[in-house]
C-alpha positions as CSV (number, residue, x, y, z in Angstrom):
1,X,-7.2,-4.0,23.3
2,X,-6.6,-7.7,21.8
3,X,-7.2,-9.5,25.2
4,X,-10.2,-7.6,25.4
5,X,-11.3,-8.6,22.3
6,X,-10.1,-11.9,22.7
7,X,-8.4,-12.1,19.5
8,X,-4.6,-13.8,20.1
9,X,-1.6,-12.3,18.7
10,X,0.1,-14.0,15.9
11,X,3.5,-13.6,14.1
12,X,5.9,-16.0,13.4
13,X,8.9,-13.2,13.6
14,X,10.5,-13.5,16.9
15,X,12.7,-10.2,16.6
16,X,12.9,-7.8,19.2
17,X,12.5,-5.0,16.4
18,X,9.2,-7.0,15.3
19,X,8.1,-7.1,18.6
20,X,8.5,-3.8,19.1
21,X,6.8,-2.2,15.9
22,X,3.9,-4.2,16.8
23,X,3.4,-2.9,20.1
24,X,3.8,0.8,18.0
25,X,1.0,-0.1,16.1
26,X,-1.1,-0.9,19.1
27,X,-0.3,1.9,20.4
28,X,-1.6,4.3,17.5
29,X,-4.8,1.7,17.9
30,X,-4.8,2.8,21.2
31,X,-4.6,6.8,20.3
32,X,-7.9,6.5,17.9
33,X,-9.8,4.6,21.0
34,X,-9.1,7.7,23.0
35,X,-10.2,9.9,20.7
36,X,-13.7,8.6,20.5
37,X,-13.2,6.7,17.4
38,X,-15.4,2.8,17.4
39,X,-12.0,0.9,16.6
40,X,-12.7,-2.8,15.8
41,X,-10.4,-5.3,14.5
42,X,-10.7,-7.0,10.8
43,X,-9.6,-9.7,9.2
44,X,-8.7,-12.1,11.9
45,X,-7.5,-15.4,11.0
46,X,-8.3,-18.4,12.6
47,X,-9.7,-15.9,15.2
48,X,-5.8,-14.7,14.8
49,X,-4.3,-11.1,14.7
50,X,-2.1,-11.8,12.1
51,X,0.3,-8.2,11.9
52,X,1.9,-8.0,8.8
53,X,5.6,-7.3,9.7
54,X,6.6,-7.3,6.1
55,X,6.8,-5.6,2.9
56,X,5.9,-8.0,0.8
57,X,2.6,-10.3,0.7
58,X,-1.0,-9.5,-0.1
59,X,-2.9,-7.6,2.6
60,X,-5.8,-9.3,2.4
61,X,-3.6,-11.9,4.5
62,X,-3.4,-9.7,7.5
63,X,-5.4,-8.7,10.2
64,X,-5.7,-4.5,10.5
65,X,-8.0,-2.3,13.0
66,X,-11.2,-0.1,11.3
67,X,-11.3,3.1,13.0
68,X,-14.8,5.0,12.7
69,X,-16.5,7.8,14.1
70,X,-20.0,9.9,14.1
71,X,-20.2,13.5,13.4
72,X,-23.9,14.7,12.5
73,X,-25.0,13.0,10.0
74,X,-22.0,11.7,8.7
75,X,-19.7,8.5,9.5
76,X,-15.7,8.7,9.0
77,X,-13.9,5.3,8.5
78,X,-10.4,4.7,8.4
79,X,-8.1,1.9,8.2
80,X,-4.9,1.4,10.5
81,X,-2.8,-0.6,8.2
82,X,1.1,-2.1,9.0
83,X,3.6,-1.9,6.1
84,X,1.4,-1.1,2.8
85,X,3.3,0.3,-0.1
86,X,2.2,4.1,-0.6
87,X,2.7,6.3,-4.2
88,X,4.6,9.2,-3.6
89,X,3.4,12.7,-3.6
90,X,5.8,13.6,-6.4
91,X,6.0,10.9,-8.4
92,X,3.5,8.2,-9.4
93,X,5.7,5.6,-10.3
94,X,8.0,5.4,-6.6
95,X,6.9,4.2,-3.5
96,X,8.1,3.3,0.2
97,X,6.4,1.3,2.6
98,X,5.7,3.1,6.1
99,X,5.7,1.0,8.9
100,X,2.2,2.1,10.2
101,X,-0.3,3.7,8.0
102,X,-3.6,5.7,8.3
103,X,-5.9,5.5,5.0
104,X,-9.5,5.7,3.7
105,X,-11.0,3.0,3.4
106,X,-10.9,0.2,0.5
107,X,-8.0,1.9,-1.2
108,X,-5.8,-0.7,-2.0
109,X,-4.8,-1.4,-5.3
110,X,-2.9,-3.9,-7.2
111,X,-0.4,-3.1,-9.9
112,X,0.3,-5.9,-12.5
113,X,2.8,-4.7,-14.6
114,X,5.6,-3.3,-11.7
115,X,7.0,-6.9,-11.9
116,X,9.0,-8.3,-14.4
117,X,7.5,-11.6,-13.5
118,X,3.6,-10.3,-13.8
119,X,3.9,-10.9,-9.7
120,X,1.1,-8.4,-8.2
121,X,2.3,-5.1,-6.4
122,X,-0.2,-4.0,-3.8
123,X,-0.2,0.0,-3.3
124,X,-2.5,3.0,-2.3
125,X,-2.4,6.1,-4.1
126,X,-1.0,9.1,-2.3
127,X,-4.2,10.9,-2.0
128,X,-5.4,8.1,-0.4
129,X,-3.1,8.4,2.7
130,X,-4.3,10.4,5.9
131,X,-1.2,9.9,8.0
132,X,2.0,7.8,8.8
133,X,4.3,6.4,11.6
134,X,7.8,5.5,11.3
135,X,9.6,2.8,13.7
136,X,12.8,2.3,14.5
137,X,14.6,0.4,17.3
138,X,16.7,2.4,18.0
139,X,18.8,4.8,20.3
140,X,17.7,8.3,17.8
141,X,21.0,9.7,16.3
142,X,21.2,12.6,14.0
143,X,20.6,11.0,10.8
144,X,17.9,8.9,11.7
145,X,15.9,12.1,12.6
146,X,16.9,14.5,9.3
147,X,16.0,10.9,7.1
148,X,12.8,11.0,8.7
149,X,11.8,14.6,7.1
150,X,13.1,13.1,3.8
151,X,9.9,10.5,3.9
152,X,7.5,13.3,5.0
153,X,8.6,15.2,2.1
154,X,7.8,12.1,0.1
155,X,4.5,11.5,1.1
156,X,3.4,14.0,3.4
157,X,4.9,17.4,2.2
158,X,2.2,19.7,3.6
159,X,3.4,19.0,7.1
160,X,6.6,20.5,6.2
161,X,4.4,23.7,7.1
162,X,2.1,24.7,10.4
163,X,-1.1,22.8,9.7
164,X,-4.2,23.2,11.6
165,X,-6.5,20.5,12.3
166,X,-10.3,20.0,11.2
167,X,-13.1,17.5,11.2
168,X,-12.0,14.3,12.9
169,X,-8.8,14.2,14.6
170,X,-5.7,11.3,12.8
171,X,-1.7,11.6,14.3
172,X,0.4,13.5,12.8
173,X,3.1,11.9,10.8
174,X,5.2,10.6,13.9
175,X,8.5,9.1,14.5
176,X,8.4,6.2,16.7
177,X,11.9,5.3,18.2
178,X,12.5,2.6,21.1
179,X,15.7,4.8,22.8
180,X,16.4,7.3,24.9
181,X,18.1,10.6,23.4
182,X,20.6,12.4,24.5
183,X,20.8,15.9,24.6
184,X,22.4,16.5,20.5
185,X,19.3,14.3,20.1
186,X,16.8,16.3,22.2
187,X,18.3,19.8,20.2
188,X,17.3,18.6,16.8
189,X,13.9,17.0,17.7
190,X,13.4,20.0,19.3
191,X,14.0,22.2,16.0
192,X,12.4,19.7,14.0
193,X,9.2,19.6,15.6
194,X,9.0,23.6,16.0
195,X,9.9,24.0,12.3
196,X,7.3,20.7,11.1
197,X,3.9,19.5,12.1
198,X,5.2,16.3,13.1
199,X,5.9,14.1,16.5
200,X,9.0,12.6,17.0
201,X,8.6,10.1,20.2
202,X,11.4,8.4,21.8
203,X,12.2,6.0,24.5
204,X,9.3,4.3,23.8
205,X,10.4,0.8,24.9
206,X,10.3,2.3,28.7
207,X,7.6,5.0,28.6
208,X,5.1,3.8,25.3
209,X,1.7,3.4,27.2
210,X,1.9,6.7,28.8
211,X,2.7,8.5,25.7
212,X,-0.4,7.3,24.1
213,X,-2.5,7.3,27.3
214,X,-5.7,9.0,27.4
215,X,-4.2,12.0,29.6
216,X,-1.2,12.5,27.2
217,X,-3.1,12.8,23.8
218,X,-3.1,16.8,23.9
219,X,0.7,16.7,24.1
220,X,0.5,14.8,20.5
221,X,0.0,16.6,17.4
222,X,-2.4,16.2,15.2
223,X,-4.1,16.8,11.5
């Protein structure tokens, strides 16, 4: 999508696990293209994508994708963010950082007093989150997978629960692992995902652009 945008990729990280949760994050781009959403890129800099493979920083220093689409009368616009800070569902005061995040549009905020030093906090507010994606590079082990359903309950409880899609189409909250499981792996995300409305993905590294290829999307859930 960048090359045929002709926007460069830019990130001065040179680790594998870097490299890897970028090329997650193109691939949930990639999932919106398919499903008929107009996905353009903003924020370039210096006609530079500039991912934000950090926690830290002010966003408006990154690059992020705009996902929009038509029904009727009415126009739906997203934002595809990488590493933002979200409240949680229970508590106002805590937040974690998902790797990738689906959220309505201009909702960042900035918190001045979570600092000692007065340094600014960028957030969203919970109810300003659509979805989530989790990355790890890793081979998925047991407690990688159970930790995961801790952070849904965080900020995503509903999907603890059979949810049924409506109006335009985002990814469930997914797990996004670069290894192959074995078959204690394949058990649990098998109960997980019959029990939750989640995806948990693995061996990603080898097999990432046909999971997210135009043929495979009614395999993925969604909300």
């Amino acid at each position: 999508y960048l090359r045929k945008n002709s926007s460069a990729i830019y990130n001065n990280s040179k680790r594998i696990s870097d490299f890897f949760e970028m090329a997650c994050y193109n691939n949930i781009v990639r999932f919106y293209e398919n499903s008929g959403y107009d996905v353009s890129i903003q924020n370039l800099k210096r006609n530079k994508f500039n991912y934000k493979c950090t926690t830290a920083g002010n966003p408006d220093n990154y690059s992020y994708f705009e996902a929009k689409m038509k029904i009727g009368k009415l126009e739906y616009k997203y934002e595809i963010r990488h590493n933002i800070n979200v409240q949680s569902y229970h508590n106002k005061d805590t937040y974690t950082t998902p790797d990738i995040s689906i959220l309505k549009p201009n909702s960042i905020l900035i918190d001045n007093d979570f600092y000692e030093t007065k340094m600014k906090y960028y957030y969203v507010k919970n109810s300003s989150i659509i979805s989530f994606c989790e990355v790890k590079n890793f081979n998925p082990f047991p407690e990688l997978l159970f930790n995961f359903i801790g952070v849904v309950n965080e900020l995503r409880p509903n999907l603890l629960r059979k949810v049924r899609s409506s109006g335009t189409s985002h990814i469930a909250t997914s797990l996004m692992i670069s290894g192959k499981s074995n078959n204690h792996a394949d058990r649990i995300i098998n109960n997980l995902q019959s029990r939750y409305h989640i995806n948990i993905l693995c061996d990603l590294f080898n097999i990432g652009g046909a999971t997210f290829g135009r043929l495979s999307l009614r395999r993925l859930k969604t909300v």
